[in-house]
VMD Tcl script that draws the C-alpha trace (Angstrom):
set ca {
  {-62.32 -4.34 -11.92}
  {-61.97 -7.46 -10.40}
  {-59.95 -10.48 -11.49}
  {-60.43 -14.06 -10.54}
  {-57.97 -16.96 -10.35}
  {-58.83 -20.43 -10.70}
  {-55.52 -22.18 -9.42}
  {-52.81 -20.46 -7.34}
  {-49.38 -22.12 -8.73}
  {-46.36 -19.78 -9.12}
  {-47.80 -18.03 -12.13}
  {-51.14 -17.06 -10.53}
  {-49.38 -15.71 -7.77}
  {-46.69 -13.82 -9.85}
  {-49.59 -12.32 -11.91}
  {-51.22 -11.01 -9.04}
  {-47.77 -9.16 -7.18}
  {-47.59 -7.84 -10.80}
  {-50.76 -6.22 -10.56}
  {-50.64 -4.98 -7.19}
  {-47.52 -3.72 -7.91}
  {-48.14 -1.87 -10.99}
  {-51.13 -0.42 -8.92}
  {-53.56 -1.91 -11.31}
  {-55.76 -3.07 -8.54}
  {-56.38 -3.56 -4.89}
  {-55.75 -7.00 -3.14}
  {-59.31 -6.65 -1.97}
  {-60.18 -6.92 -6.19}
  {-58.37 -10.23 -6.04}
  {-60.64 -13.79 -6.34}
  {-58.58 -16.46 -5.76}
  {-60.08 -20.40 -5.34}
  {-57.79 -23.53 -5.07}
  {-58.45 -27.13 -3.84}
  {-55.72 -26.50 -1.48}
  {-56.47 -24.98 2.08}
  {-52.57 -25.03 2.42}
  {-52.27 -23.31 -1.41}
  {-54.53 -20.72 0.04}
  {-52.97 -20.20 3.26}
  {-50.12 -19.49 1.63}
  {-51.67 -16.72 -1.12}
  {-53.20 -15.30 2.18}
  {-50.05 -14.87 3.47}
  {-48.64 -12.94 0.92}
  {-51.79 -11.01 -0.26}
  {-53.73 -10.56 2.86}
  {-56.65 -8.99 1.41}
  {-57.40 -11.48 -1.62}
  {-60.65 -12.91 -1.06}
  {-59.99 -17.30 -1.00}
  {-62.26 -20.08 -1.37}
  {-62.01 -23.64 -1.95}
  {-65.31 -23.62 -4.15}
  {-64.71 -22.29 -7.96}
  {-68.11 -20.86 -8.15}
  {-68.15 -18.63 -5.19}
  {-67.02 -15.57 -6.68}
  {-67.83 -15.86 -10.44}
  {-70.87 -13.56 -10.18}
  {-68.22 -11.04 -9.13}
  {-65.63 -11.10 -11.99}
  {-64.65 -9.28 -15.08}
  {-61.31 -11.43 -15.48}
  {-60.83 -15.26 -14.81}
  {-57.36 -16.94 -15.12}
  {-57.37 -20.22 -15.60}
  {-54.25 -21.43 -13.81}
  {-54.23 -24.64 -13.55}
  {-52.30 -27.53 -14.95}
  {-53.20 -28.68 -18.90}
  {-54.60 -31.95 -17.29}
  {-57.06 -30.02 -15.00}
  {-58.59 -28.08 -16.81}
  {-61.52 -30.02 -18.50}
  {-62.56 -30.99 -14.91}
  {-62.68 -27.29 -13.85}
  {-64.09 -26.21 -17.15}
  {-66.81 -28.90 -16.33}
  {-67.74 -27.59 -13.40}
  {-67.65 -23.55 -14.14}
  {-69.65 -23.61 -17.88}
  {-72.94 -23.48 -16.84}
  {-72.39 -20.65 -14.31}
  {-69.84 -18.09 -15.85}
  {-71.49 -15.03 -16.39}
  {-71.23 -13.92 -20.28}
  {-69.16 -10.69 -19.36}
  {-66.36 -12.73 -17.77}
  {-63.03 -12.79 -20.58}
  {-61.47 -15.90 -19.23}
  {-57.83 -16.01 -19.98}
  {-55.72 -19.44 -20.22}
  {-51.88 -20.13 -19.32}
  {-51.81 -23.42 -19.71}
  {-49.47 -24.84 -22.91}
  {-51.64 -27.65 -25.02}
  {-54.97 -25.62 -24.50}
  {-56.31 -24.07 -27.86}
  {-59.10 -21.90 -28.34}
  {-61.13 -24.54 -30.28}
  {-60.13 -27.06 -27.37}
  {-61.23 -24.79 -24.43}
  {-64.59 -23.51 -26.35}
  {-65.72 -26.96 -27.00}
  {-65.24 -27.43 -23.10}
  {-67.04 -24.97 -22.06}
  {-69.97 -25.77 -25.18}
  {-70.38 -21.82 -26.29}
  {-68.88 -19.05 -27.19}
  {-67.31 -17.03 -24.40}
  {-65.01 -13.88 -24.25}
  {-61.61 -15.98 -24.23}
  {-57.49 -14.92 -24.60}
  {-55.41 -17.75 -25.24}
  {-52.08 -16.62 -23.39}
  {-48.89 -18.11 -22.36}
  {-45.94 -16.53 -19.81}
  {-42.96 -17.53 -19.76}
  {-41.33 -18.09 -16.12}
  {-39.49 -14.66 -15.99}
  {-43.26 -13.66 -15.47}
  {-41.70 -14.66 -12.07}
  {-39.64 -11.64 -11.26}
  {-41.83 -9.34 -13.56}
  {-39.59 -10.27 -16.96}
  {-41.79 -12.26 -18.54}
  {-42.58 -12.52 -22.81}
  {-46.09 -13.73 -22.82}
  {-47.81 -14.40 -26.36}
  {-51.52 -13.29 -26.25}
  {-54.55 -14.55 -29.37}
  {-57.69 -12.66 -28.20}
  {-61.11 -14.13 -29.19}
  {-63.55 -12.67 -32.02}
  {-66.17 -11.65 -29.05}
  {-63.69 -8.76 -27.00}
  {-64.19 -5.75 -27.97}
  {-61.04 -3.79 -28.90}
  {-61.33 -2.11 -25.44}
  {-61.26 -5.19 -24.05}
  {-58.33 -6.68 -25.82}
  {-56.63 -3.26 -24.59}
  {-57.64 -3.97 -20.78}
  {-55.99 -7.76 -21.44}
  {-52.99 -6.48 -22.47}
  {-52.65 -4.44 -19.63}
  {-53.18 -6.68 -16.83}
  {-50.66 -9.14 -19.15}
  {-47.59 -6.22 -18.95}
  {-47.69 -6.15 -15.06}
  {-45.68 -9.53 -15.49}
  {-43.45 -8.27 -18.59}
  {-43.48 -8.12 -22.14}
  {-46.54 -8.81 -24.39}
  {-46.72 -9.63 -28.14}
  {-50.09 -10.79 -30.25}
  {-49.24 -13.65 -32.05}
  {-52.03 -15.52 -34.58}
  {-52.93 -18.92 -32.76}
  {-50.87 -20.73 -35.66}
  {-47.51 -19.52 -33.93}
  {-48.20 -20.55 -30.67}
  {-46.35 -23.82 -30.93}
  {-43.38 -21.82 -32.35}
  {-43.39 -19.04 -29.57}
  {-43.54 -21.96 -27.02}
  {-39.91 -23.00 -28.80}
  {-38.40 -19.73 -28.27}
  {-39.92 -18.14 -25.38}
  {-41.82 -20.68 -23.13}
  {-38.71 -23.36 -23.48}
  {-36.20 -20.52 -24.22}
  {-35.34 -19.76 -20.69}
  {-33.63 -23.18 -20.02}
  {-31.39 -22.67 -23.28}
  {-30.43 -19.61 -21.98}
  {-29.70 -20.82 -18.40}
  {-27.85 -23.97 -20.36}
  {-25.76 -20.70 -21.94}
  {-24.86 -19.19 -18.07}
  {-23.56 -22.41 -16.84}
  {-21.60 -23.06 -19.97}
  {-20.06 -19.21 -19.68}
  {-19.71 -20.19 -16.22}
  {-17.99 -23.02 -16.31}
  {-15.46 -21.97 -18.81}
  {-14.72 -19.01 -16.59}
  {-14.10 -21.44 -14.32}
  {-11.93 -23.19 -15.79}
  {-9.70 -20.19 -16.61}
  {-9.60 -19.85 -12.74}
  {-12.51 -17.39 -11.72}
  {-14.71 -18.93 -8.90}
  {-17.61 -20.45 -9.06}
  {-20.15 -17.76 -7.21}
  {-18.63 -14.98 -9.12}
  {-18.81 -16.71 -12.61}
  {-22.31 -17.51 -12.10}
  {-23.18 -13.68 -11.44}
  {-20.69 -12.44 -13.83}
  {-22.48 -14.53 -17.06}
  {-25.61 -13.95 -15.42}
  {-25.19 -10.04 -15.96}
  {-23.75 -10.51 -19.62}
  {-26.22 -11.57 -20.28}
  {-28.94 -9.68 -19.11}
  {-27.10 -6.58 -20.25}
  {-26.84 -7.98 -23.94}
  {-30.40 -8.61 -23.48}
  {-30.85 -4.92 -22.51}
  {-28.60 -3.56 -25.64}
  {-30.82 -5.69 -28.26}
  {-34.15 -4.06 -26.83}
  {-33.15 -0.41 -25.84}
  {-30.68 0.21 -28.72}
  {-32.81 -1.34 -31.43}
  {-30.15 -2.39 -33.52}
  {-29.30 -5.79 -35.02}
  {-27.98 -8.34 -32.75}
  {-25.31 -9.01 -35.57}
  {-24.60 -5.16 -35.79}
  {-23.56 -5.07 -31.48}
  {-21.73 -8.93 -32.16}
  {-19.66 -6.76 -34.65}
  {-19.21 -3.75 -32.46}
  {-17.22 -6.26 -29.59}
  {-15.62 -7.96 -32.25}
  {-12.45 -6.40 -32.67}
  {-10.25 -7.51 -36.58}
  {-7.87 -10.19 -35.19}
  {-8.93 -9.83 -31.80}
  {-10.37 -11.90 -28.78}
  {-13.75 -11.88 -29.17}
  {-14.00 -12.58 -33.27}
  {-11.39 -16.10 -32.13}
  {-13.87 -17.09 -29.75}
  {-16.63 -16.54 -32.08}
  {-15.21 -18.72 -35.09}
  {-14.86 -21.31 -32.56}
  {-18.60 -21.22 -31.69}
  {-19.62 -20.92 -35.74}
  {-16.87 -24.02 -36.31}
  {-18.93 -26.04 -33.19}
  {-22.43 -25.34 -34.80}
  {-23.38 -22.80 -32.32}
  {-25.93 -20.80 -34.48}
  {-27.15 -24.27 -35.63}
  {-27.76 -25.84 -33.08}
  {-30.10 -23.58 -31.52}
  {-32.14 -23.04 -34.57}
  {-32.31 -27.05 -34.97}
  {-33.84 -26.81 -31.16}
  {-36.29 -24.08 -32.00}
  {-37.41 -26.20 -34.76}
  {-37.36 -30.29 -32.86}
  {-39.08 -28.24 -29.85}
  {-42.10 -26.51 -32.50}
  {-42.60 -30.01 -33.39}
  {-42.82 -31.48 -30.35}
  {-45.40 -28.81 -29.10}
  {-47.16 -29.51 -32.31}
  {-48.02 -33.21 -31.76}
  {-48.65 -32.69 -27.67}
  {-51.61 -30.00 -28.80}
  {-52.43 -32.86 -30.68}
  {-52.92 -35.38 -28.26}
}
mol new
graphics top color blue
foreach p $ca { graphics top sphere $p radius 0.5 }
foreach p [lrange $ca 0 end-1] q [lrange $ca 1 end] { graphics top cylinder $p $q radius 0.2 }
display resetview
């Protein structure tokens, strides 16, 4: 199986450790192409056996997967010049937020095997939630193989197309509301006195084990909230504080101003 990259940002590279890692394949099953000799120095350095190239046909002959990773604004340029010579077989698979399936087909002027995707950036350090729509033309095999390579970097849910701008509220722009949550642990811990470095690492772990708790126990996250929350005790204060702030609303007000948003950008 070999897998092609078009682009060779962060994600591609993250993808690719994720594969290698998961032993899914070889670094000499890698096809990577990027305008940037110094982008490609560096993927050499880290993956010595990926194959490189500053041409985006070279190696698509070669490929059952292409990623296109490249920025939203690059890719009708780099559509443009790959339509006429990507093989039929090849499922292309997108990353990029704004690019639909109807937007990307009408690029490339046919039908072509093509998964609409979308990591998140704990794809970075193999945590990522990436939403997957699979095209009408992969076979359920296919869609199977897709998945697969997807998991390397995380978790992986199908969601219909229509949900995509919703998903990109609570999992592609998710991460900085949670990392806005750390620092404001954080910096209430410090404030009661605990430094700095340790608060950090401290919130950091909360919450990465509460994460842990809502996926492995498979109970409600209102069921564990109740378990810590002892009747006239410490944690069911600081709770009534948050409800009495608008906690809970506020974040569902940013899932919803952020769906819109993502909304009228697709749009544009």
């Amino acid at each position: 199986m070999n897998i092609g990259f078009i682009g060779s940002g962060n994600m591609a590279s993250a993808i690719m450790g994720g594969l290698i890692n998961a032993t899914l394949v070889k670094e000499d099953c890698l096809y990577v192409t990027d305008a940037s000799e110094d982008a490609l120095v560096n993927i050499i350095n880290q993956f010595p056996g990926v194959h490189t190239s500053q041409d985006n046909l070279e190696f698509l002959s070669d490929l059952d997967f292409l990623f296109l990773a490249v920025k939203p604004h690059i890719y009708a340029p780099v559509i443009a010049q790959i339509k006429k010579q990507l093989p039929d077989n090849v499922i292309v698979i997108t990353i990029a937020a704004g690019q639909t399936r109807e937007r990307v087909l009408s690029q490339f002027g046919r039908k072509i095997k093509l998964v609409r995707t979308m990591p998140n950036t704990p794809a970075l350090v193999g945590e990522g939630m990436t939403a997957v729509c699979a095209g009408e033309k992969l076979s359920e095999e296919e869609i199977i193989q897709t998945l697969t390579l997807l998991k390397a970097v995380g978790k992986v849910e199908i969601l219909p197309e229509s949900l995509f701008d919703s998903y990109t509220a609570l999992c592609g722009s998710g991460p900085a509301y949670v990392y806005m949550f750390i620092e404001a642990l954080a910096d209430g811990a410090v404030r009661e006195g605990i430094p700095r470095d340790k608060a950090y690492r401290m919130a950091a772990q909360t919450v990465l084990g509460s994460a842990r708790m809502v996926l492995e126990t498979g109970e409600h996250p209102g069921v564990l909230k109740d378990q810590v929350c002892s009747p006239g005790g410490t944690t069911i204060e600081a709770v009534g504080s948050l409800e009495e702030n608008g906690f809970r609303s506020s974040v569902m007000q940013a899932i919803r101003v952020c769906t819109e948003k993502s909304v009228k950008m697709s749009k544009e």
